[in-house]
N, C-alpha and C positions, 0 to 999 in steps of 0.2 A: 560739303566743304571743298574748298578750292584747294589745287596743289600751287598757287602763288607764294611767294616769299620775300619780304622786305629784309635787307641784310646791309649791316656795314662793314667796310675789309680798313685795316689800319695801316698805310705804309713805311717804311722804313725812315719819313722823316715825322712819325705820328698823325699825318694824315688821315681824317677819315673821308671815305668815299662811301658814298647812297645808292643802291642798286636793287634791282628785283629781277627774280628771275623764279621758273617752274624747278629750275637743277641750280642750288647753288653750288654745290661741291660743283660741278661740273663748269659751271660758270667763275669758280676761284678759280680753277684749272686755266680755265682761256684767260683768264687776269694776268695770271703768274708768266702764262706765256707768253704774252703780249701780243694775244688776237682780242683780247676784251676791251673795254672799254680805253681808248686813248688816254684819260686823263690818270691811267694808272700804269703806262706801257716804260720801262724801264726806273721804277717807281718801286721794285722789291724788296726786299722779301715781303709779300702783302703776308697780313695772315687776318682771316675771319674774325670778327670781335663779337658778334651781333647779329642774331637771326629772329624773324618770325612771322608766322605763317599767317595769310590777312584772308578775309573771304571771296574776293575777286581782284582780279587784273585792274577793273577801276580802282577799289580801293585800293591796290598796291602803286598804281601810280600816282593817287593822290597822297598818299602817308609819303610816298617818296619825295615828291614835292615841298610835302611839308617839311621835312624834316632837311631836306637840303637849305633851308630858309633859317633854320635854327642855329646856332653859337655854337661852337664846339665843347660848349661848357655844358651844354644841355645835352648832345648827345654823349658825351662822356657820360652822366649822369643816367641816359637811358642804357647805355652798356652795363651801368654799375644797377642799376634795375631802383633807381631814386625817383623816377621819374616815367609814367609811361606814354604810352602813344597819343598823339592827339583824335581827339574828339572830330570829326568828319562830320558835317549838316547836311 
C-alpha cells in the first residue's frame, strides 16, 4: 500500500482546492502558512474537508487531475460521501 493521499482543503470564501501529498497534516500546515501551494496563499482559514489514501503517486495524480475537471457540485457531493472516486483505465 502506498502512503499517497488525495485530499481537498475548503477556503474561507468555500473554495475547494485538489492536492496530494505523502504528509497531508503537514502539507495543511505549509498551506495555512503560506509556503504551499500559491493558489491558496492568503486564502484562510483553510481547513481540510476530504482525504484519501490512493495506491500510487500515479494514481494520485491522475484522480487529482480528475477531479480538478469536476464542478464543485460533485466534489461537494464527494466530501458528503454521494459520490465516489472516478474510475481510472
Amino acid at each position: 500500500m502506498s502512503d499517497w493521499h488525495l485530499y481537498l482543503i475548503r477556503d474561507r470564501d468555500q473554495r475547494l482546492y485538489t492536492g496530494i501529498s505523502r504528509d497531508v497534516e503537514r502539507r495543511l500546515v505549509m498551506h495555512q502558512n503560506g509556503t504551499g501551494a500559491r493558489a491558496l496563499r492568503g486564502r484562510g482559514p483553510l481547513t481540510l474537508v476530504w482525504r484519501s489514501a490512493v495506491i500510487s503517486h500515479r494514481e494520485a495524480l491522475r484522480l487529482e487531475y480528475a477531479i480538478k475537471q469536476w464542478p464543485k457540485a460533485r466534489k461537494e457531493a464527494l466530501i458528503r460521501g454521494e459520490v465516489g472516486l472516478p474510475e481510472l483505465a
